[in-house]
Every structure is written in C-alpha cells, then in structure tokens.
C-alpha positions in Angstrom: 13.6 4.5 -18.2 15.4 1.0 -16.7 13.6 -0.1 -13.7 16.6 -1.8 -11.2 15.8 -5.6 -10.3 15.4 -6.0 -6.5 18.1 -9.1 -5.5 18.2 -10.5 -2.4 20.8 -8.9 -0.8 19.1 -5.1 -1.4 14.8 -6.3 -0.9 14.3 -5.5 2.2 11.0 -5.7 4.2 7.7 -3.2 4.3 6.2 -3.1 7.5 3.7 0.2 7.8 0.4 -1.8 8.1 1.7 -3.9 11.5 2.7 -0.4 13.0 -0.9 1.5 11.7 -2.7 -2.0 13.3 -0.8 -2.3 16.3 -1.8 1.6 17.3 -5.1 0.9 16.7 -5.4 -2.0 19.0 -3.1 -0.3 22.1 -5.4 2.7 21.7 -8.6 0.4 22.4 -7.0 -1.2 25.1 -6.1 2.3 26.5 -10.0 3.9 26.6 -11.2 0.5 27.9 -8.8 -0.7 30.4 -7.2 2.6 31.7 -3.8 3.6 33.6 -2.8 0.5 34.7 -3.2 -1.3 31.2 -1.0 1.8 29.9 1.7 0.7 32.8 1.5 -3.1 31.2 1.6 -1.4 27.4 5.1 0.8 28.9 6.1 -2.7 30.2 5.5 -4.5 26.9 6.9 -1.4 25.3 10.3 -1.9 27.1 11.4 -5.2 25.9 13.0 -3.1 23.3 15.5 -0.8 24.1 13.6 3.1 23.1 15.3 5.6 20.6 16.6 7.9 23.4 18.5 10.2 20.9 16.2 9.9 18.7 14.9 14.2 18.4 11.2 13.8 18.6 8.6 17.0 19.2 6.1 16.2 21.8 2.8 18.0 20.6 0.5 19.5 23.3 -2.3 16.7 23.9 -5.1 16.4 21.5 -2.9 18.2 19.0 -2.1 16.8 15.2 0.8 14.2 15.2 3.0 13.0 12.8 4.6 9.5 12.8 7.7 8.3 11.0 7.2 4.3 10.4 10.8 2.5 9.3 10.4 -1.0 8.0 14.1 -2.8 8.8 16.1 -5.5 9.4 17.8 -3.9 12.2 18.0 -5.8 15.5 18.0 -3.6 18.7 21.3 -3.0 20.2 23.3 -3.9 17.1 25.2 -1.5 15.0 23.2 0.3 12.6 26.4 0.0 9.8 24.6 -3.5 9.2 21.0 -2.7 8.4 19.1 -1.8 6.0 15.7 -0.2 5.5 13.6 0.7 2.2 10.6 1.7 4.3 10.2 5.1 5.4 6.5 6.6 5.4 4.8 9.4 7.1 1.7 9.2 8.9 -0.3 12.1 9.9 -3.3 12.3 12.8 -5.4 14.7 13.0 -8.8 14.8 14.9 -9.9 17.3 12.8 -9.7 15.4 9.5 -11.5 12.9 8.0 -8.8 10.9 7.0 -5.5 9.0 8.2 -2.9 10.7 5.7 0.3 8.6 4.4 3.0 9.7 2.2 5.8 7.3 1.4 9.6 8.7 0.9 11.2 6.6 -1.7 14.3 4.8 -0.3 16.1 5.3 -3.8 15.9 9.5 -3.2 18.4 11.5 -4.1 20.4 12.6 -1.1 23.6 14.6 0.4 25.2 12.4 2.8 28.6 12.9 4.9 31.6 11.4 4.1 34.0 13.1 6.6 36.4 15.9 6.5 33.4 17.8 5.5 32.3 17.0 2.6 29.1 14.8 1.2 28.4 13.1 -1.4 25.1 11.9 -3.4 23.6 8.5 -2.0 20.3 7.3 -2.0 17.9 8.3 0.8 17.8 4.5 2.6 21.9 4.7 3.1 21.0 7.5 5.7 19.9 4.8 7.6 22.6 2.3 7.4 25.5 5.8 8.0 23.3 7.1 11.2 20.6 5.1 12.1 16.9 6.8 12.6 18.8 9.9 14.2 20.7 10.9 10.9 17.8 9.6 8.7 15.2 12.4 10.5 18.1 15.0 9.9 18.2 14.2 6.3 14.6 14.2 5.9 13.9 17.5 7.8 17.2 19.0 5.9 16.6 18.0 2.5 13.0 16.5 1.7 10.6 18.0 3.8 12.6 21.5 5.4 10.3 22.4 8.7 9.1 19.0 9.1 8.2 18.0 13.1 8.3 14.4 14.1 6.3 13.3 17.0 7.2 9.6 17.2 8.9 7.3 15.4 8.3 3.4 15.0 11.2 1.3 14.1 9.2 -2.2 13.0 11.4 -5.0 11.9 10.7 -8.7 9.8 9.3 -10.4 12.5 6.6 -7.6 14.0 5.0 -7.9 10.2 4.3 -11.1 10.2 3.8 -11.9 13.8 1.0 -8.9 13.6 -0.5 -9.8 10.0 -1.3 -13.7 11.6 -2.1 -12.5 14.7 -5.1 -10.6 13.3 -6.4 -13.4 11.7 -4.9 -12.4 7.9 -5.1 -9.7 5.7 -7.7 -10.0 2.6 -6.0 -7.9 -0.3 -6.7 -7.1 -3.9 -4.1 -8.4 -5.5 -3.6 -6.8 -9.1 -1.3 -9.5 -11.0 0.7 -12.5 -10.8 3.9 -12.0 -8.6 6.1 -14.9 -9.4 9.9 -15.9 -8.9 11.8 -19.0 -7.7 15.1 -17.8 -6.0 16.7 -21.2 -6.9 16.7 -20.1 -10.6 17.3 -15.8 -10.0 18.6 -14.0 -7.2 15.7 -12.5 -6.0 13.3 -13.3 -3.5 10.5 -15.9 -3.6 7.6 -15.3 -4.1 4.0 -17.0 -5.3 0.7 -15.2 -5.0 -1.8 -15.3 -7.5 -3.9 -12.3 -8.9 -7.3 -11.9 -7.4 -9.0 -10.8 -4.4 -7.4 -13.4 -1.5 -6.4 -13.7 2.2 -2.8 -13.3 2.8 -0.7 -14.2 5.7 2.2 -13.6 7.1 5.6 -14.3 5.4 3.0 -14.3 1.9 2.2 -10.8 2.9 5.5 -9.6 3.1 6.2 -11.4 0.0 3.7 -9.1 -2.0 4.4 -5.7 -0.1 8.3 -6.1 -0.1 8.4 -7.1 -4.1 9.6 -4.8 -6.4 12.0 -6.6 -9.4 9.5 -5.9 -12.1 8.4 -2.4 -11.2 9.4 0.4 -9.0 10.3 2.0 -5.9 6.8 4.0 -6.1 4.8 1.4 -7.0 5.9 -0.8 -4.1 4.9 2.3 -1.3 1.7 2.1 -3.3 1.0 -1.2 -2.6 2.4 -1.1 0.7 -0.1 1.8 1.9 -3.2 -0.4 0.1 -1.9 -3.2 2.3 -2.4 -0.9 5.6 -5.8 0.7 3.8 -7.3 -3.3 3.3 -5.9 -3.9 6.9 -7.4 -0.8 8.7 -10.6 -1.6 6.9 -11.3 -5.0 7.9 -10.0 -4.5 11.5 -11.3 -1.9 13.9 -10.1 -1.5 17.1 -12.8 -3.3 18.7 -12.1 -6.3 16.6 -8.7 -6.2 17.7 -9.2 -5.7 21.1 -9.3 -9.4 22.3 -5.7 -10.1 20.8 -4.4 -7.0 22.7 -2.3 -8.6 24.9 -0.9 -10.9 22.1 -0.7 -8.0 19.5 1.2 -6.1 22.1 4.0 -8.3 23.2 4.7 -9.0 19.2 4.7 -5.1 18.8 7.2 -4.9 22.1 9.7 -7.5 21.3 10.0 -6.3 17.7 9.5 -2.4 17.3 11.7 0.3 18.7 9.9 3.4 19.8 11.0 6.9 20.5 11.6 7.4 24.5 8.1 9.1 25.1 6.2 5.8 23.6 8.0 4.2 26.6 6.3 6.5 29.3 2.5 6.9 29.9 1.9 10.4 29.7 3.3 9.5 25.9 1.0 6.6 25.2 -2.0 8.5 26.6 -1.6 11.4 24.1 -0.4 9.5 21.3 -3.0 6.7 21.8 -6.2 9.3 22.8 -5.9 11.1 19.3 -5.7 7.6 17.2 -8.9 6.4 18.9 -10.7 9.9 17.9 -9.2 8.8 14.5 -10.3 5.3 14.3 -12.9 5.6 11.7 -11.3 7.9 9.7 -10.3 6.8 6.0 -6.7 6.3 4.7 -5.9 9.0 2.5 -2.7 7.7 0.3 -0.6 11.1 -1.0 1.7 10.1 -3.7 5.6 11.3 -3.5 6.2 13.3 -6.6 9.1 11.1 -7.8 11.2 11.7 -11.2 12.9 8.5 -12.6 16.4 9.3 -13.6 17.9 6.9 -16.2 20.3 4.1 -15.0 22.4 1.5 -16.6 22.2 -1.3 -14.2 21.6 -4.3 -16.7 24.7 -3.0 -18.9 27.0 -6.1 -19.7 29.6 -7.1 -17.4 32.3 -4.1 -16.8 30.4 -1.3 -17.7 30.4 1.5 -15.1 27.2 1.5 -13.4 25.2 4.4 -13.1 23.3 4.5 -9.3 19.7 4.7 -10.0 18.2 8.1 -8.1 14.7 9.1 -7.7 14.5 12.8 -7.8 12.0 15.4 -7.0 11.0 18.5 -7.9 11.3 21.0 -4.4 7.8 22.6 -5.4 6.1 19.5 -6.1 7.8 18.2 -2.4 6.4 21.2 -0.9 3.0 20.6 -2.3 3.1 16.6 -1.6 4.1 17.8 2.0 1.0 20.2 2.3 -1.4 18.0 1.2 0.1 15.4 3.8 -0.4 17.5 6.2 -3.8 19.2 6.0 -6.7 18.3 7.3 -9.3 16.2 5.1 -12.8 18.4 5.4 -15.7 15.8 5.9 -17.5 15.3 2.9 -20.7 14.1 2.9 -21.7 10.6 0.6 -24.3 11.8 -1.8 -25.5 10.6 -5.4 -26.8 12.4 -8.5 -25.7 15.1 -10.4 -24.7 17.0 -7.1 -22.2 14.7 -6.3 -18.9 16.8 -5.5 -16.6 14.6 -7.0 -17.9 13.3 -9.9 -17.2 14.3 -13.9 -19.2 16.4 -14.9 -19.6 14.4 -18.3 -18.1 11.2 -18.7 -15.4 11.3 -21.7 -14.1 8.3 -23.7 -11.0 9.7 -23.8 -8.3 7.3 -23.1 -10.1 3.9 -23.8 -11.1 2.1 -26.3 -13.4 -0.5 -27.4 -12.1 -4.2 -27.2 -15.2 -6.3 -27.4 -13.1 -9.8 -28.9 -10.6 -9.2 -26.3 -13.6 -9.2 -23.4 -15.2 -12.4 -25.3 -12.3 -14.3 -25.5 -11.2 -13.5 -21.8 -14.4 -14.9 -21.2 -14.4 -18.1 -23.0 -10.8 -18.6 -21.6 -12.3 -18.5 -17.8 -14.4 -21.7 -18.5 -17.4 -22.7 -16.3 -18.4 -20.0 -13.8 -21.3 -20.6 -11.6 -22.6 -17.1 -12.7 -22.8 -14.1 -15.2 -19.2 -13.6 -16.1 -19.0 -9.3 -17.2 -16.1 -7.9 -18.7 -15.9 -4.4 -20.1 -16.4 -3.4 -23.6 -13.9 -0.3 -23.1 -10.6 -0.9 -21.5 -7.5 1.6 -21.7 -5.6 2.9 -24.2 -2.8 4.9 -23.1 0.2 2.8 -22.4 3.2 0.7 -24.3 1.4 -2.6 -24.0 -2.1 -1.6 -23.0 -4.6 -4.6 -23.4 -6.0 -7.4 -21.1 -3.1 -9.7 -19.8 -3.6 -13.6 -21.5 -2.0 -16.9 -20.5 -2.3 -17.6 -24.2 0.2 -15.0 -25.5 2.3 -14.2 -22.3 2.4 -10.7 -22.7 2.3 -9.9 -19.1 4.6 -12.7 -17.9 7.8 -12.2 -16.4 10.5 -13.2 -19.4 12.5 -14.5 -16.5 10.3 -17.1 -15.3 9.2 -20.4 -17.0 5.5 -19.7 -18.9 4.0 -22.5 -17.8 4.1 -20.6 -14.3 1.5 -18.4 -15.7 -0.6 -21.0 -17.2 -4.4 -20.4 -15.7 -3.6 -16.8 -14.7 -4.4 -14.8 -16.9 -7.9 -14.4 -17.1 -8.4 -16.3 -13.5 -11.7 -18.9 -12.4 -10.8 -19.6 -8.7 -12.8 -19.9 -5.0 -12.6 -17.0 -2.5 -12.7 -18.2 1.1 -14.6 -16.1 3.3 -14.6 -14.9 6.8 -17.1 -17.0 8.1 -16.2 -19.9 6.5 -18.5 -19.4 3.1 -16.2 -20.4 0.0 -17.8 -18.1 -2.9 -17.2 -18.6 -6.7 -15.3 -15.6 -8.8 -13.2 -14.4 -11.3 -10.5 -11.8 -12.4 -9.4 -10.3 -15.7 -5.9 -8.4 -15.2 -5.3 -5.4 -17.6 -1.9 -4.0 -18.0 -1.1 -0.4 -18.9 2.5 -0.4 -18.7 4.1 -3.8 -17.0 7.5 -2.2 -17.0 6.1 0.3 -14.6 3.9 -2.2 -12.9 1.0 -0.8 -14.0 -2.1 -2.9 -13.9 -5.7 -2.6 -13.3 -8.5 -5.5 -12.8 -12.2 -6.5 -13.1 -13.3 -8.9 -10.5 -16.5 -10.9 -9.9 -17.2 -12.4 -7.0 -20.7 -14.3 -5.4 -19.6 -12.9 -2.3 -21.3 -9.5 -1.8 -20.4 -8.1 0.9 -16.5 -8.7 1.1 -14.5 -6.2 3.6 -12.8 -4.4 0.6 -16.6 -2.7 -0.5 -18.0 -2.2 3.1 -16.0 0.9 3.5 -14.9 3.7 2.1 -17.7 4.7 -0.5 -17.3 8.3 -1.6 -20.6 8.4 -3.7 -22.5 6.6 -6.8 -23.0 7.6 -9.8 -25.6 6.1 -12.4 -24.5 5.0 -16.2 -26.1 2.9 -18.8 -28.8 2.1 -16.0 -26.2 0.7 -13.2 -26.0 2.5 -10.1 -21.9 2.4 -9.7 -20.2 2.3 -6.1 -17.8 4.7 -6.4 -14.5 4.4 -3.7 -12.0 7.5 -3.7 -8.6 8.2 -2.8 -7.8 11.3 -1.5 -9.0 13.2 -5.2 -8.5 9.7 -7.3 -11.1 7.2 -7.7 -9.3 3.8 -6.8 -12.3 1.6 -7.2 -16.2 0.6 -8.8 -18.2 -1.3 -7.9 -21.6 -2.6 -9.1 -23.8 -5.3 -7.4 -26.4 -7.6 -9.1 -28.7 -10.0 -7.4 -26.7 -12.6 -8.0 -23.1 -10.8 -7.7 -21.0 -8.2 -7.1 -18.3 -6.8 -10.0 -15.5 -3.9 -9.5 -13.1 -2.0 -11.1 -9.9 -2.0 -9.1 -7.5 1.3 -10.6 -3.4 0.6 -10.8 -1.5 0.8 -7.7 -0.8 4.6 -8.3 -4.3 5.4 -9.7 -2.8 5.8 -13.3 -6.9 5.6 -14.8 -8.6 9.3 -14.2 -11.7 9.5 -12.4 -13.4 9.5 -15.6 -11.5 6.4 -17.1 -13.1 4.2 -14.0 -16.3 5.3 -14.3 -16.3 4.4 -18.0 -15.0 1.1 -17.9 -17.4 -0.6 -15.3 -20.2 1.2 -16.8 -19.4 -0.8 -20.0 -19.8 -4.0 -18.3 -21.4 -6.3 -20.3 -22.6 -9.7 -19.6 -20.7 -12.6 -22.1 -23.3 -14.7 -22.7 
C-alpha cells in the first residue's frame, strides 16, 4: 500500500478540538449567566452568516444530538467551488452515556458524486464539499456512508477559529508521538517543526501537528486530531474556560458557520443544556473501518495516476455507526482481578525482548536528573518494528536532511509546566510501521501530576510488583502509567491503538531501571 504525500495545495486544516472547546465554554456561560447572555451568544453567533439551507433535525430538548464538525478554508459568503475541507467528524451527545463519542469520515472516501445530465462519477468524499457545500456533503453522507443518519447541527470552523481558540485557552499540552519535520523551501509540503515528547502547543504549531499527514495516512491524522480534542477537553473544563467566554465567543462567531437554529436561543438552550450534562464525560474515539486501496501516485512523470480511495466495508460502516451512536454504560474504576477490562492473563505475544536496544537508548539520553526506565519487551509485529535512533536514522524522513533528527531519537529535554515549574524528562519513540505512521512511546517525566494522567483512568492492574495506571479508549487501552517517588513513566499506544490491551500492559510492566 502507497501512502499519497500531502502538498500544499491539497493539506488543509483540522479544526474539531476549537469546535468541542468552544461548546464547552458557551454552555458554561449559558447555566451561569442565563437568557440574556444566550441573546449576546446569538449576537456573537451572527457575525457569520448561518447555514439556512443547511437540513438539520431539531431533537426534542434533553434528547441525544449529533453534531457534524467541518474543518475548512472556506470564507462565509464566498463560493464554495473554492474550498476545500479534509475535516469531517461526528460528534455524538448523549446524557445518558458516559462518554463524548467521535468518529471521523475520511476525506479520501470513496464516493458517487453528480456530474450532470444524470450521471455520477467516483470522487473522493471531501470534493462533496467543494461541488455543494455542507448541504450536498450531509446528502452524501446520509446517502452513502451512514444511510438513516440525523444531523442536529452542524459547525463549519475555518483556519483562524483553530488557532484563535487553541491560544485563547492558554495552549494545548499534547503527547506528541514522533518527530514531525519538513521545510517547505526544500518540498512542497507544509512546514512544520515539533519535537516528540510530551509539550505545550499553540496555535499555528497546533495546526501544524493535527493537519500533517505526508508520511502517513488519512486515518492516522483523524486519530491524532480526536487525541488533540481528548488532551484539550481534559485540561480545560468549562469552568476553567468560563473567564475567556466572552473572548472565546467572538473568535468562535467571526470564524464558524452554524446551522440556523445555533443562531436562535431556543437552539442554544437545547444544544448548550445537554453539553453541560456532558461535561465530565470521557471522549470515546470510534475508529472508521477504512480499506486502503492501492495507488500509483509517486509513478514517474506521465504515468496515468491512479486516485487514491479509502473504501469501506457497508457492515463494518454499520457497526462503526452503531457503536457511535450508543450510549457508553458507566463503568465503575476498580482494581484486582475483578477488573472488567483487564486480560485475563497477560501473553507475550507480539513482543519481544530487546534489552541492548533499551541500554543503549539509555546511554544515548545522557545525563538525566533521575532513574531513566526503558522496557525490556517492545513490539514485534511490524516491517521495521524497533526503538527509533538518531544514530541509524531509521525513523527519519528520507526527504529531510539527518542532521534534522540529530538529538531526537531517544530525547533528554525540559517540560514546562502550568504553574510555571520546569520539570526534567525523557522520551524513547518506538516505531511499528513508519509508513503507516505507526509509533508508540515511553516517557518519563519529574512532573507527576501532568493534565494528560489526571483523567481518564479506567482501572489498575498490578505486574512484577508495580501498580500500572491503566487509561482506556472506548475497548482499547491507549495509555500506562506507573509513578515512583521520584517520577512518573507511561506507555503512550500508536495513534490508532495498533498494541492490544495485553501488549500495553506488558511493556510498562517490563520497565526496568538502566542503571
């Protein structure tokens, strides 16, 4: 399977989180503030023009919802023959549940489009958008993905909402899995500098990391984008965001179009009363079942090109839909050999032992002002599985210069904190596949209490005499953790989750200190 190169001209942006955020804050503001500060929201709300023939289902109040989020670069009032959008997620909110559920439709789907005098033709699932706007994009969707699909509201968000929102709330501190390099002077693809480890990102940084996608895939990039709004929703409740409300909702207002009921208060009450019942509900990520059809975009020069389509399965949509949209059932957070959710025995099977590869990650980190870990299983199952290393550049871009990379690979750096407190760490990047974008970490940190491990814990399980942290989700175990007196270590799974349950248990528990 080829995996197409994003270029400039086709990356376009992923902005979910600042819609998810934004809700959040108006629905604070709402409770606290009452009628009139919903008459200032409908105010804010109208210095964008709504989606009056946009076919939305108003649900009875207090009812389930789902939301259609577009990312674009389409400007209010303009034609829609001129934008573009790769971002088209699902969110679903249900009192009821326990979780916030997200499913991502890939923009490189598979589709029937028109083409006049009656006939269609195959296009991907984003050129809905550019042919019809949001109106012939919901049609296609309801038609052909998701038949019997009802949309409540839909939020249009474009480049400068996303970053406005991600620096208004102070940043966004995200686990970031690998180095994501390029210099558009020497390729034509979008900049882009962030290192790998567990760091605050801001606003045109952030949509950097969630809009890249030249070295892996369509999937992988919704997968990153919903952990963006997962990291976001977890460091920033609605109370926190409630002073920046009026600031929050002027960005939201000049840069987001809404459907026509968002723009009325009756609308905002309903929408806005079930996403404050929801507030401390978890993110459940439910992953489009996506087939990769083979390509031949990097043939030489003249070769037909082949259009690179995602395809699905019509059962596996059906399920995907059905987990999307039923209600999580509150479990509650236990530990022993009770726990729900945990193997029943924990199998090797998959990894394999790499102490010399752990030691010499170690050695390559240098001086770190505490007990460096690394584990003495690690995966097995991929083309180039094995810890990523500055040394021999196997997880480097072949595009980019090496010494780019140089340090990276394992990684000694400073996290800075909240509150100010700068706190020494470390990360080890493992790579399962690179041409899929697969990649796991282990980080250490002094700080112990960092936002990503203060929610979200699904249960703990005890191995080799360490009590793990265990973080799910939805069925897939997406992060370990283990604490020390002195630190705090995890296991962060691939974007997509590619180690089982079992895999991420058995890797932290092999931890093993390097001196």
């Amino acid at each position: 399977m080829r995996l197409i190169p994003n270029s400039r001209r086709g990356a376009l942006w992923r902005f979910a989180a600042a819609a998810v955020i934004v809700i959040g804050a108006t629905a604070a503001t709402t409770a606290l503030a009452g009628l009139l500060q919903v008459k200032q929201i409908v105010s804010d709300l109208d210095l964008t023009p709504s989606l009056k023939h946009v076919a939305v289902v108003l649900p009875p109040a207090g009812a389930p919802q789902t939301i259609l989020v577009i990312g674009s670069d389409h400007r209010a009032g303009t034609p829609y023959t001129s934008a573009n959008t790769d971002t088209m997620m699902l969110i679903r909110l249900n009192a009821a549940s326990s979780t916030i559920n997200l499913l991502s439709v890939p923009r490189d789907l598979e589709v029937q489009l028109p083409i006049g005098g009656g006939q269609t033709g195959a296009f991907k699932l984003n050129a809905a958008y550019s042919f019809g706007g949001v109106r012939l994009l919901i049609n296609t969707l309801k038609q052909q993905v998701f038949p019997g699909i009802s949309i409540n509201h839909v939020l249009d968000v474009n480049f400068s909402a996303f970053v406005g929102l991600v620096n208004a709330i102070g940043c966004v501190y995200t686990d970031v899995d690998h180095r994501y390099y390029n210099n558009t002077e020497l390729t034509d693809y979008s900049s882009i500098n962030v290192l790998p480890g567990y760091q605050k990102l801001c606003g045109n940084q952030a949509l950097q990391f969630v809009r890249f996608r030249h070295t892996d895939s369509d999937i992988v990039r919704n997968a990153r984008q919903q952990d963006f709004i997962r990291w976001a929703k977890d460091q920033y409740g609605v109370g926190q965001l409630l002073g920046n409300r009026d600031q929050l909702l002027k960005i939201f207002g000049a840069n987001v179009q809404t459907d026509h009921s968002l723009h009325t208060s009756d609308g905002l009450i309903n929408l806005f009363s079930l996403v404050l019942n929801s507030d401390g509900h978890e993110i459940k990520q439910v992953p489009f079942p996506a087939q990769f059809s083979v390509c031949n975009s990097g043939a030489p020069a003249g070769t037909p090109q082949t259009p690179c389509y995602v395809t699905a399965d019509p059962n596996a949509e059906r399920r995907a839909f059905t987990s999307f949209m039923a209600p999580t059932v509150p479990r509650a957070s236990s530990s022993g050999s009770g726990h729900p959710h945990k193997p029943a025995t924990l199998s090797d099977a998959g990894l394999i032992a790499d102490v010399a590869d752990g030691h010499g990650q170690a050695v390559a980190l240098g001086h770190v002002a505490f007990p460096v870990y690394f584990p003495k299983l690690i995966d097995n199952s991929g083309a180039d599985s094995g810890y990523c290393s500055s040394v021999t550049g196997n997880c480097d871009d072949p595009t980019e210069p090496a010494t780019k990379y140089a340090g990276d690979y394992p990684r000694a750096y400073h996290i800075h904190g909240q509150h100010g407190g700068v706190w020494s760490s470390y990360v080890m990047t493992l790579v399962i596949n690179s041409a899929l974008g697969e990649y796991y970490t282990v980080q250490g940190t002094t700080w112990k209490d960092p936002p990503i491990l203060l929610h979200g814990i699904t249960g703990t399980r005890t191995v080799n005499g360490k009590v793990l942290d265990l973080y799910q989700n939805g069925a897939h175990i997406s992060l370990v953790a283990w604490h020390t007196p002195t630190a705090v270590y995890w296991i962060s799974n691939t974007l997509t989750d590619n180690l089982s349950n079992s895999q991420m248990i058995g890797i932290a528990a092999s931890l093993t200190p390097a001196g």
